[in-house]
N, C-alpha and C positions, 0 to 999 in steps of 0.2 A: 628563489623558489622556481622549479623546473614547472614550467606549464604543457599545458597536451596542446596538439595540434591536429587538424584535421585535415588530409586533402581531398578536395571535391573538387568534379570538373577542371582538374590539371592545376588549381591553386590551393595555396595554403594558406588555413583559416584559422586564427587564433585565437584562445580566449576572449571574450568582449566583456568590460568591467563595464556595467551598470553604474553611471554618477549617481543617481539617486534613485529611491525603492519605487518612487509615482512609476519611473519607468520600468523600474523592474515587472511591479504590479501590471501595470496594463500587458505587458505581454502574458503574463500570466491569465488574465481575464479572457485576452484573445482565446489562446490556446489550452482554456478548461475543460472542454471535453476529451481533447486529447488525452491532458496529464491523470484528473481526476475518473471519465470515463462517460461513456456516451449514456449510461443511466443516474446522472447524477443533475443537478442543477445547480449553480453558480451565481449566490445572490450576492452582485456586487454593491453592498450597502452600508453606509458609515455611522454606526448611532450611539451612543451612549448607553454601557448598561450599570448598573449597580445605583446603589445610594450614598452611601461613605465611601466604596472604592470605588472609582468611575473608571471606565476603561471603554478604548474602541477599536473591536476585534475588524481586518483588514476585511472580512467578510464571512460568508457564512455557505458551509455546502450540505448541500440534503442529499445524501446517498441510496439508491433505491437497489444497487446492484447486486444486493443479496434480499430478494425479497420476504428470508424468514428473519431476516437481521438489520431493518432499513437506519439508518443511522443520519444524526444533525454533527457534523463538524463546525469548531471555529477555524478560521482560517488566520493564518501570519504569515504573509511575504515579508520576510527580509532579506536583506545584505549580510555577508559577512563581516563585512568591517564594521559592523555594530557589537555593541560589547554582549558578548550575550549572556551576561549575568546581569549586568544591568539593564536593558534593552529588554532583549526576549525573554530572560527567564521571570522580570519582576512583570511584563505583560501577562504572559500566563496563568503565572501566580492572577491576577487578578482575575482572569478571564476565571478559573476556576472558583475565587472566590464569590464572584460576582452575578455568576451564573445563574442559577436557583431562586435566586430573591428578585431576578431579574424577568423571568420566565415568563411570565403574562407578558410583558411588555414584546417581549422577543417573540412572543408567536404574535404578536397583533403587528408587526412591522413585517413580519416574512409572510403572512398573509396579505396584507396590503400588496407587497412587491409581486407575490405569484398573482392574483386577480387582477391586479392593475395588467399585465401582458398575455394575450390570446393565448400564443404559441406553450410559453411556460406554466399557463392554467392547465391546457391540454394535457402536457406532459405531467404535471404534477398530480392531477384528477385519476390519470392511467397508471401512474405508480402508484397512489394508495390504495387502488383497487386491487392491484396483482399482491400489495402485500397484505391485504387481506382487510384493510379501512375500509370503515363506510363514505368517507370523505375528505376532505383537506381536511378540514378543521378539526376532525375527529382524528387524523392520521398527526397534525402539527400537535394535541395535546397528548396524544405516547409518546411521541419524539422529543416532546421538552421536558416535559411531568416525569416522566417513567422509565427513562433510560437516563445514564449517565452521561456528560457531554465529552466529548469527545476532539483533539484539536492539531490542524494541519501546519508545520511550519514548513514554506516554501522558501527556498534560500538558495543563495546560487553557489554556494561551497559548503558542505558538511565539515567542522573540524570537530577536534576534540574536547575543547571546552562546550560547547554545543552538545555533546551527547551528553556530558558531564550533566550539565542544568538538565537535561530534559530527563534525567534519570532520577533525579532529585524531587521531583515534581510525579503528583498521585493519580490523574489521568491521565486517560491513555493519549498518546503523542505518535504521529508519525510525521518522520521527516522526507519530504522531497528534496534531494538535489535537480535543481534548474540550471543547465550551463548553458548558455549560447556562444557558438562559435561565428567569427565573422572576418570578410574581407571585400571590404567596398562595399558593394549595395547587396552582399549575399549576408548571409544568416540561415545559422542551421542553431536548431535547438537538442540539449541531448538530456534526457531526463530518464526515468523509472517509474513507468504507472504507478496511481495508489494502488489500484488492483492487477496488480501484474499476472495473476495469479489467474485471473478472468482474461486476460486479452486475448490469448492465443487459443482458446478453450473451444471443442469442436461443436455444430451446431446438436451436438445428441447429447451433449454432456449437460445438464443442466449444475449451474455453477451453485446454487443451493445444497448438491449434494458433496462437494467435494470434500473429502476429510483424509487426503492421504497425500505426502509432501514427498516426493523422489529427490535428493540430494548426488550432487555426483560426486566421486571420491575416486582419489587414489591409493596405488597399493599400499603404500605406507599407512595412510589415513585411516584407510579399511579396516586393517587388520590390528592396529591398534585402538582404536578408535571403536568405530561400529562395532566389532567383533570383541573386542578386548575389554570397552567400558562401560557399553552395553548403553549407550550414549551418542548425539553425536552435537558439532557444534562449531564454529557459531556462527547460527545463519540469521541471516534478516527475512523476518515476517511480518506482517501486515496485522496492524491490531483487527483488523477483522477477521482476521482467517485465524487466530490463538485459540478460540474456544471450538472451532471445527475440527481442528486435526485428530485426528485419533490413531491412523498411522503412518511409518516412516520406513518408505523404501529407498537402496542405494545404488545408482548406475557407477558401478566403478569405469573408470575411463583404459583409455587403450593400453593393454592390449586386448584386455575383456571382452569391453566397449558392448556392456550389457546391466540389465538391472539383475542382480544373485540373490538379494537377503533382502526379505523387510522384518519389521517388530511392529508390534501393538505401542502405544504411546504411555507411558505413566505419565506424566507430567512436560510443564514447560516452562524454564524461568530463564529471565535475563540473565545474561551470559555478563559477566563482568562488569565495567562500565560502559559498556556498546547500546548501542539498537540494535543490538543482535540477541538471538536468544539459544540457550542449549536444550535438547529435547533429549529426556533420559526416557530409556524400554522400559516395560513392565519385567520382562525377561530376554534371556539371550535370542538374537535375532534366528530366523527361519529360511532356510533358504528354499530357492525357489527351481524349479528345475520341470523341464526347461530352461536354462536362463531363456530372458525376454531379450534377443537381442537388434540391431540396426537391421532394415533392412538396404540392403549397396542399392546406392545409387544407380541408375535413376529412378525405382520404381518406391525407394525409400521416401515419406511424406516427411517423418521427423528426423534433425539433426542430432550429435549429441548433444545430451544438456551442458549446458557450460553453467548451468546456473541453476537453484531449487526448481520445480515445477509442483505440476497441481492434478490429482487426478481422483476417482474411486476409489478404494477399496474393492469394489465387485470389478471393480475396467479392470484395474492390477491383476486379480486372480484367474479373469477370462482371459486374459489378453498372453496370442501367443508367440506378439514379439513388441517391439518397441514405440510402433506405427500405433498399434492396437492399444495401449495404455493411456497416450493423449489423443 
């Protein structure tokens, strides 16, 4: 198998395979604001939930970063060399099962954990406020009671038997790839926010509002595709951003090297057997004119997208170039 390579500082950094997940996990614990987000909290806690199926989720993340949408994830660091039809998918499987009958028990352990630490009371007091709780307590029982649960597989290689099980399985699933690259005493980490979608997002944009996914494309892609199927696909999205989108603009790349067409959204379904998903128009796309296009360097703020982005609806239709949209 061809592995990636990184050079930093004049050497070359190679894969680094993880002996076992204890190590995997701790770097992941380290580095949880990073990957999951600097609105989020990281209960790194090991318990038992169910009755007849027992099971013990790697940990558990409370997500504040959409505060119309705050969300409780299970968490799974694993390895890929574990089988993941036996390993990860029959965890899951439980986690799901297990969850709901569980529920009392799991808010009286993630309260314990948040009270028992100043810092993390703090934080967690100031995000059930902005999402509109009267309190932990009262914010921990919508989160368990009244939403679905929700669950993080952290893993340091994505394959195909792995999207296989987690497509197979009824809640919603996102996967991180975690890679660290290393040589002697360095270590570089190289991963994909859960909220990717939020990192980059400017201080005006309030990330509650976003409902509109810019994809970049080529001519080929474009014109048969966006134009032709009235469609477009297959991109990876973030189960929390699936019931926000509404709509779907396209930067086609050089020699354009501007955004021409968006559509309004019909729908969104899993693309194949991926983590990917295809988003089909209501009707044929509109284009826009002006195009929105770069502006040259140096006075340009944004690059081209190499990859989906995240923006308004009203930012898109004001905006009278590329700078102006994110």
């Amino acid at each position: 198998m061809l592995m990636d390579k990184i050079i930093f500082d004049n050497k070359i950094l190679s894969i680094y395979e993880y002996s076992v997940e204890e190590e995997f996990e701790k770097v992941i614990v380290e580095h949880a604001l990073s990957i999951f987000g600097q609105n989020t909290i990281y209960v790194d806690i090991k318990k038992k939930i169910g009755d007849s199926i027992l099971t013990i989720p790697d940990g558990y993340l409370i997500d504040f970063t959409y505060s119309s949408a705050p969300q409780l994830y299970i968490i799974e660091n694993e390895l890929v060399t574990h089988d993941p039809y036996k390993h990860i998918g029959q965890q899951l499987l439980k986690f799901g099962i297990s969850y709901k009958i569980s529920g009392r028990k799991i808010k009286n352990f993630l309260l314990d954990y948040i009270l028992l630490n100043e810092n993390i009371k703090v934080k967690a007091e100031q995000g059930a406020r902005e999402c509109g709780y009267r309190n932990i307590d009262d914010f921990l029982d919508k989160l368990i009671f009244d939403k679905p649960i929700k669950a993080l597989v952290v893993i340091d290689r994505i394959n195909d038997d792995l999207e296989k099980v987690v497509n197979q399985l009824s809640m919603d699933i996102d996967i991180i790839e975690f890679q660290t690259f290393s040589s002697g005493s360095i270590h570089l980490h190289k991963f994909t926010p859960l909220h990717e979608e939020a990192v980059d997002i400017q201080d005006d944009i309030d990330v509650d509002e976003l409902d509109t996914i810019v994809v970049p494309a080529n001519e080929g892609g474009f014109n048969e595709v966006f134009l032709g199927e009235d469609c477009w696909y297959s991109i990876r999205i973030s189960s929390a951003m699936l019931g926000k989108i509404k709509y779907i603009a396209v930067y086609q790349t050089a020699p354009v090297s501007a955004i021409t067409y968006y559509a309004e959204v019909a729908d969104i379904f899993r693309y194949q057997n991926e983590q990917k998903y295809k988003v089909n128009f209501t009707s044929k796309a509109t284009k826009i004119h002006p195009p929105l296009r770069l502006i040259p360097k140096p006075n340009g703020r944004i690059k081209a997208p190499q990859a989906p982005r995240y923006t308004t609806f009203t930012r898109l239709m004001n905006a009278k170039n590329l700078d102006e949209v994110f």
